[in-house]
PAPARO-875958 format. One record per residue (C-alpha): x, y, z negated. Coordinates in steps of 0.001 Angstrom, whole numbers, padded with zeros to 6 digits, always signed. Each point is the difference from the previous one (the first is absolute). Layout:
! PAPARO-875958
X, Y, Z
...
! end
This chain:
! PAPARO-875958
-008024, +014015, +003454
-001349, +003107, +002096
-003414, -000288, -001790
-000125, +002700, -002688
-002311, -001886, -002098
+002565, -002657, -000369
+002844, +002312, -000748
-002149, +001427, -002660
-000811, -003474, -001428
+003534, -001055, +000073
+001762, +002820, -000941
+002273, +000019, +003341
+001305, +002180, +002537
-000523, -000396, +003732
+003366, -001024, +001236
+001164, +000645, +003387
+000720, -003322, +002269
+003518, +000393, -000532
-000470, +000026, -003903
-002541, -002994, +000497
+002711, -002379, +001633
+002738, +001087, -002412
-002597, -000709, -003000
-001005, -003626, +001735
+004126, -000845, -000007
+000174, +000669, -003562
-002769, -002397, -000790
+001329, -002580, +002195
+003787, +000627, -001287
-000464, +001079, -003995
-000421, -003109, -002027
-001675, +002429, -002686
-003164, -000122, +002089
-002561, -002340, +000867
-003086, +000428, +002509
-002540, -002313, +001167
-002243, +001195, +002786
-003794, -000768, -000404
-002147, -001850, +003145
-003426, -000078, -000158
-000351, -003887, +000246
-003577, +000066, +002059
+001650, +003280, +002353
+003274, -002465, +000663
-002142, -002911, +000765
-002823, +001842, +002479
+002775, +001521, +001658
+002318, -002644, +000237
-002967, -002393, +001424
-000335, +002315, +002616
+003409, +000801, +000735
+001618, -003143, -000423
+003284, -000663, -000214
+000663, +003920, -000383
+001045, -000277, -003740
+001168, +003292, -000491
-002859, +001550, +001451
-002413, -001573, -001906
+002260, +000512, -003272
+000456, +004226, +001104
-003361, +000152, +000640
-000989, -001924, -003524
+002176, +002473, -002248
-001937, +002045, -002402
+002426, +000966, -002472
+003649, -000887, -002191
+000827, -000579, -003970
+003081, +000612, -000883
+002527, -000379, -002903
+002756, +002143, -001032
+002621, -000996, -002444
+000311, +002956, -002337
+002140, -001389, -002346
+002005, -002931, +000523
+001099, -000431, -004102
-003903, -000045, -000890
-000838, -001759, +002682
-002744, +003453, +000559
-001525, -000142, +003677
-002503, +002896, +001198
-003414, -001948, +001820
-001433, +001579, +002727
-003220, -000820, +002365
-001272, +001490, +002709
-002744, -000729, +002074
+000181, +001899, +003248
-003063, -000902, +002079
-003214, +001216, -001747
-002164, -002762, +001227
+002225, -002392, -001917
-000759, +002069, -003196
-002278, -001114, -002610
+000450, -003603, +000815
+002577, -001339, -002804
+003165, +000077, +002810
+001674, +002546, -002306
-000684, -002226, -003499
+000986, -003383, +001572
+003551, +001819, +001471
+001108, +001915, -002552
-000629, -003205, -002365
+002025, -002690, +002679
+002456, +002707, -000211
+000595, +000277, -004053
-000470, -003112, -000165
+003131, -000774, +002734
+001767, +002373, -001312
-000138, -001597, -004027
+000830, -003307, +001417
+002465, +001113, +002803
+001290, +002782, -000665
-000020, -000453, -003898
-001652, +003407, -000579
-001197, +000541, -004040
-001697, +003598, +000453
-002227, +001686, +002862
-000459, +003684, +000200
-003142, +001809, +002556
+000771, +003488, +001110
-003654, +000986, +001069
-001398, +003044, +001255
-002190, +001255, -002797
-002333, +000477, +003206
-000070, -003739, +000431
-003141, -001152, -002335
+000251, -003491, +001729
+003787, -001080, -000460
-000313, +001691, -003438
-003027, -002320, -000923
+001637, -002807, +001640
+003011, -000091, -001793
-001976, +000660, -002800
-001472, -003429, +000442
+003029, -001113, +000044
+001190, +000640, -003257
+002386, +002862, +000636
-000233, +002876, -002344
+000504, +003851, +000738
+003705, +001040, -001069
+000337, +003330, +001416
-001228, +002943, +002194
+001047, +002357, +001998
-002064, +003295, +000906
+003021, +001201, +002302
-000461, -003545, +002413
-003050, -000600, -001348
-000257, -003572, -000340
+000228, -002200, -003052
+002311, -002951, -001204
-001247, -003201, -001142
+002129, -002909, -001590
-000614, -003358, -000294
+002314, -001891, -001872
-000033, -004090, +001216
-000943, -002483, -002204
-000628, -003745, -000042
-004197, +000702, -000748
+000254, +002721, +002751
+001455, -002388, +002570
-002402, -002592, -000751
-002914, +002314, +000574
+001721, +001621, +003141
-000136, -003950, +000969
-003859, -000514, -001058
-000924, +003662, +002138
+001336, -001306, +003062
-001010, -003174, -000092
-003775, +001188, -000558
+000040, +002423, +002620
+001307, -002865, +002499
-002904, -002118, -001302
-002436, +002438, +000197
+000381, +000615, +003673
! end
């Protein structure tokens, strides 16, 4: 998170390696968080073909971003989505739209979530247009952070098309 073009993007603060560890504890330790790291599948199988039985290599060397959830609210069941994809060659390829949906989608049945909220940086045209796409509609903004909420609240239809998304992204591969 040293790049300033992802700060910007995400709306963070560069932490120093101290704060980094203590924030990885928390996710590991708070059961009001959920992360799932994102491989590149073709990445993690070139590398581990040439590595071998190196798994973690091949799986450090295959990261290109997280999605995370972020229970909000447990009496609404309200969770605040987040994406990010890290490496810039990995942008533009769908990674981003087939994590964040595996992640709602784990979260409704898992986690029993019944609302998703976005906080996006108003400079972030492509997670605003994503999540866009994905039915979420803008609640609120804020000039002083300047980023945007969206809100999505789950439904049976929505879960159902969440389904049909993914599966026609894995098809069309």
């Amino acid at each position: 998170m040293k790049s300033e073009e992802l700060q910007k993007l995400t709306a963070s603060e560069p932490l120093t390696l101290g704060e980094e560890y203590e924030m990885q504890k928390s996710w590991r330790d708070d059961e009001d968080k959920c992360t799932f790291i994102i491989l590149d599948k073709k990445v993690y199988v070139e590398k581990k073909n040439k590595v071998g039985k190196e798994e973690n290599y091949s799986e450090l060397e295959s990261m290109i971003g997280d999605t995370n959830i972020f229970i909000v609210n447990k009496d609404t069941a309200t969770a605040e989505i987040e994406i990010m994809i890290a490496e810039k060659l990995a942008r533009g390829k769908k990674f981003g739209w087939e994590a964040v949906i595996l992640m709602m989608l784990y979260g409704i049945k898992y986690i029993g979530i019944k609302k998703y909220e976005a906080k996006i940086s108003l400079v972030n045209n492509v997670s605003l247009n994503m999540f866009k796409k994905l039915g979420f509609l803008e609640h609120s903004k804020s000039e002083v952070f300047q980023e945007v909420t969206l809100q999505k609240n789950v439904s049976e239809d929505w879960t159902k098309w969440l389904h049909r998304q993914f599966y026609f992204e894995i098809q069309s591969l």
